[in-house]
C-alpha positions, 0 to 999 in steps of 0.5 A: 548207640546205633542209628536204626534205619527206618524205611517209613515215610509219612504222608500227614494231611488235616480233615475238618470235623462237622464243627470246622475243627481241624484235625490230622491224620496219616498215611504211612509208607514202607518204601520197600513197598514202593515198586514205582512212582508216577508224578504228574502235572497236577502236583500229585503222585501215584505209589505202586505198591508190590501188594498191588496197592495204589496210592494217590497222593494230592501234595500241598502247595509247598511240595513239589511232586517231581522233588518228591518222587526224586526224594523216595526213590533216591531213599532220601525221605526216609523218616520224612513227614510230608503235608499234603491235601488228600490221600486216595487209596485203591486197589488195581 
């Protein structure tokens, strides 16, 4: 049987119900979206998507944004689950 190539990666990341109960959720990303990439000093990325889509994206403390731009835009995270703090999403 043949590997497929799966060019989604997944940004996992745990919300607190009113209770205090923590629970996960995600943010799925087709990496033939992904027009660029912006990382910044404050451990977070910007994914420009070719819908005109940006992602703003607050890594946990164990990522390292720069590692993981690098990672995305050599296609080595594809398939990849990271951890992160928060997701924002907007329109341009």
């Amino acid at each position: 049987m043949a590997d497929s190539h799966n060019p989604l990666i997944k940004f996992s990341y745990t919300l607190l119900n009113p209770d205090g109960v923590p629970y996960q959720k995600s943010w799925i990303v087709n990496l033939a979206y992904v027009v660029t990439i912006e990382a910044s000093g404050s451990n977070d990325l910007k994914l420009y998507l070719r819908n005109d889509q940006v992602v703003s994206i607050e890594l946990g403390e164990e990522q390292g944004a720069e590692e993981v731009m690098e990672e995305i835009l050599s296609l080595s995270a594809v398939g990849h689950n990271y951890s992160v703090y928060r997701i924002n999403t907007f329109r341009k």
